[in-house]
C-alpha positions in Angstrom: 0.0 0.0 0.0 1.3 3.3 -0.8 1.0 6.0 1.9 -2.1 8.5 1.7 0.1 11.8 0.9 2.1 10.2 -0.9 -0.6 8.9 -3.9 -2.4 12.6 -3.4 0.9 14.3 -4.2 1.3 12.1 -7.0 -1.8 13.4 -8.7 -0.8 16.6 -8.4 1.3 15.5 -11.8 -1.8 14.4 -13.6 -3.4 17.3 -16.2 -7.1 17.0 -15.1 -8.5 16.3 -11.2 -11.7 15.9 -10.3 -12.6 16.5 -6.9 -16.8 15.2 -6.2 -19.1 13.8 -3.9 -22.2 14.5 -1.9 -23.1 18.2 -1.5 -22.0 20.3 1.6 -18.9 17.6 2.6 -16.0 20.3 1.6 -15.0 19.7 -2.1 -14.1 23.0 -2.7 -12.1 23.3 0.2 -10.2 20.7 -1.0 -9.9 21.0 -4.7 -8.6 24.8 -3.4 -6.1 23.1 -1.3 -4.8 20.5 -4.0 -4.8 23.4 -6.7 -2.1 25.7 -4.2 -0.5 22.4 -3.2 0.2 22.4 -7.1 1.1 25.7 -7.5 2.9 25.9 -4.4 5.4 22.9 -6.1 5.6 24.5 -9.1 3.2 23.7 -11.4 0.9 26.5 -13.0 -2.8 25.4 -11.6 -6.4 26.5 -12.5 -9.4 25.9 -10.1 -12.4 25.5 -11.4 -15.6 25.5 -10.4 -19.1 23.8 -11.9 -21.2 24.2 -9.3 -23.9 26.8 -9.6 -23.6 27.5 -6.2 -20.2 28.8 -6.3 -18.2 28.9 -3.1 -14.6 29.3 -5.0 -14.9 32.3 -4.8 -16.1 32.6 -1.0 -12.8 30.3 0.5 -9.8 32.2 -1.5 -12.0 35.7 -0.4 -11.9 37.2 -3.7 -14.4 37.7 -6.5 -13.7 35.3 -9.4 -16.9 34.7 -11.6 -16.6 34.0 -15.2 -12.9 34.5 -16.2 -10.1 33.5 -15.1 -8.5 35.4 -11.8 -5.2 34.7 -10.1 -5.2 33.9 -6.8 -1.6 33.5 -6.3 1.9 32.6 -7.8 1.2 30.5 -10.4 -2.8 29.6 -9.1 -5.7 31.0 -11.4 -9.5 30.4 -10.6 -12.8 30.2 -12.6 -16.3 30.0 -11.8 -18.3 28.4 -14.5 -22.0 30.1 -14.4 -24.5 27.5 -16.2 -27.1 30.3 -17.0 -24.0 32.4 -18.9 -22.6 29.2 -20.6 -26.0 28.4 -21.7 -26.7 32.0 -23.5 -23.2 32.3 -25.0 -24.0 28.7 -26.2 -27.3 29.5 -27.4 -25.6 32.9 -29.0 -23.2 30.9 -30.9 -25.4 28.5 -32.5 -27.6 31.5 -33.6 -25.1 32.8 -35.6 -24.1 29.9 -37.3 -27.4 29.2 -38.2 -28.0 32.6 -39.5 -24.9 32.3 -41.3 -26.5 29.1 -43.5 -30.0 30.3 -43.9 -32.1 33.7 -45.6 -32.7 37.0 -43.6 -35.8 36.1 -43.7 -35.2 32.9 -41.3 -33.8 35.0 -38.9 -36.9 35.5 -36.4 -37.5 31.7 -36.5 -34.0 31.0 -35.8 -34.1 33.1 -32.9 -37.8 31.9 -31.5 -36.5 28.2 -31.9 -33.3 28.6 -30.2 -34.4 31.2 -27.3 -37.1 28.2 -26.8 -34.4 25.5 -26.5 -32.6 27.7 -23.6 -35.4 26.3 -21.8 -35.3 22.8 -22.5 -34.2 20.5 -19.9 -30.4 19.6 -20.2 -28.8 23.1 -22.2 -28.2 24.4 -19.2 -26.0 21.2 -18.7 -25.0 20.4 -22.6 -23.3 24.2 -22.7 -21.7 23.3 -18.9 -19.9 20.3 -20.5 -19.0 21.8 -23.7 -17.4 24.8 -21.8 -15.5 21.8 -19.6 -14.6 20.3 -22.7 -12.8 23.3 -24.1 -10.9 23.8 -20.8 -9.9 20.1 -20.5 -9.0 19.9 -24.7 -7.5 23.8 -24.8 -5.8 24.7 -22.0 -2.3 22.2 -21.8 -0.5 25.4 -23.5 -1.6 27.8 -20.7 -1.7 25.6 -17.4 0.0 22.4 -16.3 -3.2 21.2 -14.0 -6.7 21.9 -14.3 -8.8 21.0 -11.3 -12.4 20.6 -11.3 -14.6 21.5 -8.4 -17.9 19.7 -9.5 -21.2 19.8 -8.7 -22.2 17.1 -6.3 -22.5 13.5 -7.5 -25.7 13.2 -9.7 -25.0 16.5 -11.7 -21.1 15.1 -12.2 -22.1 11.7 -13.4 -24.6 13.2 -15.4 -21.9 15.5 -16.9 -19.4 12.4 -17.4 -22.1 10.8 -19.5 -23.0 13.0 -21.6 -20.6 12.9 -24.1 -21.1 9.6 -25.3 -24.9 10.9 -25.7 -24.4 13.8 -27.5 -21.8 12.1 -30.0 -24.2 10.0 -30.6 -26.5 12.9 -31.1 -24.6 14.6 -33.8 -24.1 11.2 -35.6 -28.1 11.7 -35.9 -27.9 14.9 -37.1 -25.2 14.0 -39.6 -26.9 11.3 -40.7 -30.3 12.9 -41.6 -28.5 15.9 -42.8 -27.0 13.4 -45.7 -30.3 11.9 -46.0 -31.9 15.3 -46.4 -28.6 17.0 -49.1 -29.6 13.2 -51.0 -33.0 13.9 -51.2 -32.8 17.9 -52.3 -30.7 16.3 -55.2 -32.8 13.7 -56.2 -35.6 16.4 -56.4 -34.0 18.6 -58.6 -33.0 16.0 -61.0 -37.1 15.1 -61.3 -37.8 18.6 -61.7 -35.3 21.9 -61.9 -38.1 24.4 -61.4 -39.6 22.8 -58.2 -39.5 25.3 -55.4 -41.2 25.5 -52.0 -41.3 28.2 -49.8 -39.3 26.2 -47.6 -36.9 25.2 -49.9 -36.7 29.0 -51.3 -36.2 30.1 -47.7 -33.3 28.0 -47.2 -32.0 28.0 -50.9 -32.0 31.7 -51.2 -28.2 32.1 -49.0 -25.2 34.1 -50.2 -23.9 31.7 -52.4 -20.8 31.0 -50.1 -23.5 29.4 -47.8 -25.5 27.5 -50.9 -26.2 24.2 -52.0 -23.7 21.4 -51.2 -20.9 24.3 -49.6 -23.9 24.8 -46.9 -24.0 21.1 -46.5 -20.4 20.7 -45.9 -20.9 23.9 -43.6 -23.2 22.2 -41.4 -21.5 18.9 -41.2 -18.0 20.7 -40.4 -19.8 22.3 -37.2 -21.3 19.1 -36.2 -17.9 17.2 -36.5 -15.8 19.7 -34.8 -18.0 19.3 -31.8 -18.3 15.7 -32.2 -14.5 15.9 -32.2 -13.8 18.3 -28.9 -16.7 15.8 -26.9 -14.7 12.9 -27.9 -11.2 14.5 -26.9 -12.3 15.8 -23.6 -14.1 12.0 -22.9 -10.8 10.2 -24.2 -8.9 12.5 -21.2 -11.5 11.5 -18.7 -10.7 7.5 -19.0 -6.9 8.3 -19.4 -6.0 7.5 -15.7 -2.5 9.2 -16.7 -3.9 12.6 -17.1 -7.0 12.2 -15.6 -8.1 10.9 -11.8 -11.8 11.7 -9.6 -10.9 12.4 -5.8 -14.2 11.4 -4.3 -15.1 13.6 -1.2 -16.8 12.5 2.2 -17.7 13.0 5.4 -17.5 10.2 8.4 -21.7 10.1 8.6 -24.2 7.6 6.9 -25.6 10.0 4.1 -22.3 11.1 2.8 -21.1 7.4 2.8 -24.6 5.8 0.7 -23.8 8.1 -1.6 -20.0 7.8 -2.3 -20.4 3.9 -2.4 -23.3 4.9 -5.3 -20.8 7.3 -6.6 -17.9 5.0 -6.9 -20.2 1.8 -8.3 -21.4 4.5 -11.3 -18.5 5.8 -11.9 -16.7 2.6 -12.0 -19.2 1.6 -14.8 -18.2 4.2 -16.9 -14.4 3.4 -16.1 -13.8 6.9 -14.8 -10.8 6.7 -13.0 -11.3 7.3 -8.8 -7.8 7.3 -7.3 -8.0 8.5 -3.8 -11.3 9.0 -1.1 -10.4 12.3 0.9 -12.8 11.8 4.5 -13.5 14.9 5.6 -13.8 16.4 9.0 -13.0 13.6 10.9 -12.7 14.5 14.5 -9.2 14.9 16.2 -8.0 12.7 18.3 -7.5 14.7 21.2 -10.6 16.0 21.1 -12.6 14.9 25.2 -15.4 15.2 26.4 -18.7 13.3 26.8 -20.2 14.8 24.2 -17.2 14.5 22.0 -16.5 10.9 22.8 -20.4 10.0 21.8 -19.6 11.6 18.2 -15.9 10.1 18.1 -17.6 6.8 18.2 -20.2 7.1 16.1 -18.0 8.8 13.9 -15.5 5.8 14.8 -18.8 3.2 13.1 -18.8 4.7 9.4 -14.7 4.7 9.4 -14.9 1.6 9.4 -17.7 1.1 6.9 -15.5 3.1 4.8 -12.6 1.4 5.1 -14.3 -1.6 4.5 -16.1 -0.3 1.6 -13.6 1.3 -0.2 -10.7 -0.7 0.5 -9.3 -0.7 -2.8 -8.8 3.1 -2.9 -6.2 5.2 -1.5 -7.8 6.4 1.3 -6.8 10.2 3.3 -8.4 11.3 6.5 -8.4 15.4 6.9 -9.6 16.3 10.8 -12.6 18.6 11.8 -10.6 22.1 12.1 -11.1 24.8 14.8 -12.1 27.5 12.4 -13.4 28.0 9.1 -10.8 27.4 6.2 -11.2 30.8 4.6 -8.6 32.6 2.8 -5.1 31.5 1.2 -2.8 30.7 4.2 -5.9 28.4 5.6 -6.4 26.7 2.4 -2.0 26.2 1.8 -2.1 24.3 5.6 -5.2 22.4 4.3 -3.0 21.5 1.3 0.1 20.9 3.5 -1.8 18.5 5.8 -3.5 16.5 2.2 0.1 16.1 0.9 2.5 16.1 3.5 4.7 12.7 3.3 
């Protein structure tokens, strides 16, 4: 068995980390502490959170939002905002669109898409694509990304989806073909056939016509089929890539990790360490103390039972909030010290 510091400073080599679990059990405390852990050896870090209820911002006490802020030597931090990352995705896709269809499309286009804002899962599809461009794009600017995700269900969901949408845009590729096949056949039975459909969407600068809109359509569609599939391959390459899976030494917290670990073991994500949170200190007394400590003492060993093929860390219930730079470095000092 290799000690617990000793495998959590060895991630701090990989590209990508992922630090998850339930909600409320200190993942961004201690994806904050891993990311200056990083920094602090060396390596130039970016912190990222996914969770619409940011907190990033709240432990390092600075405002971060939506681009990227430094935080210290060599540590940058971003706050991913679902409703933004859904309208600039939404934005984007209108003008593409416009760019392959007549002016006078331009009101449905907009109607259409401002509707599909709505729809369940954009909010989530322009989360992952945004994920996706960090994870695929951002080896020339920082040597580790780490992820501070949403709890469990919203991360697997994430982790599955681009399997889903490839898929997807296989669909759309498909019946686009089918549709350029049967345009063609048409105007081979009759040259002077025209709809007000097909006049809406035939009548483009002719940069954007025919089969050079075709070949438009599918290039957009392949280059996001392409960035889904790179940023998936990194998630399954356990040497850039490893989930650090969050807890806390009570029942809830536990029934979910062990659900956490089962799912994500089924889509082969690599989990390399468990981080137990808040585990109370040892010289901690008292009655009241001593009741907890063994209670506390019951799900240790469930966890240790349960996940005893993982790397396993135990991080003690501080005196005071973790707030600020210094309190997040000890944090990261006590993860990784050997």
């Amino acid at each position: 068995n290799i000690s617990d510091p000793i495998v959590l400073k060895s991630l701090l080599d990989r590209r990508l980390l992922f630090v998850g679990g339930k909600g409320g059990v200190g993942k961004t405390t201690i994806a904050s502490a891993l990311a200056i852990a990083a920094a602090d050896g060396g390596r130039s870090c970016l912190v990222v959170s996914t969770d619409p209820a940011h907190s990033l911002g709240d432990v390092f006490g600075k405002s971060i939002g939506g681009s990227k802020q430094q935080l210290d030597k060599k540590l940058w931090g971003l706050e991913i905002d679902p409703d933004e990352e859904a309208e600039r995705h939404i934005g984007t896709v209108k003008l593409q669109m416009k760019n392959l269809v007549h002016p006078r499309m331009y009101g449905a286009v907009d109607r259409q898409l401002d509707f599909a804002r709505l729809a369940p899962g954009t909010m989530e599809a322009a989360l992952l694509e945004r994920m996706a461009e960090l994870m695929t794009e951002s080896r020339n600017e920082f040597d580790l990304v780490v992820f501070d995700t949403a709890p469990t269900g919203h991360t697997l969901r994430l982790l599955s989806l681009p399997d889903i949408m490839m898929a997807w845009t296989e669909g759309l590729l498909r019946h686009n073909q089918r549709s350029s096949d049967l345009s063609a056949k048409l105007k081979l039975f009759n040259a002077s056939l025209q709809s007000e459909d097909q006049t809406l969407l035939g009548e483009v600068p002719s940069e954007y016509s025919g089969s050079t809109r075709d070949t438009r359509i599918t290039d957009i569609l392949r280059s996001r089929q392409r960035k889904l599939r790179r940023a998936s391959d990194l998630l399954l390459d356990r040497s850039a890539s490893a989930f650090i899976l969050v807890l806390n030494p009570d029942k809830l917290s536990l029934l979910e990790s062990q659900k956490a670990v089962a799912a994500l073991e089924q889509v082969h994500v690599p989990i390399e360490a468990v981080v137990v949170n808040r585990v109370m200190p040892d010289d901690a007394d008292g009655g009241f103390v001593d009741a907890r400590r063994r209670q506390e003492s019951t799900y240790r060993d469930a966890i240790d039972r349960e996940f005893s093929n993982l790397h396993r860390k135990t991080l003690p219930l501080l005196s005071d909030d973790v707030l600020g730079i210094e309190a997040l470095r000890h944090v990261g000092q006590l993860l990784t010290k050997v």
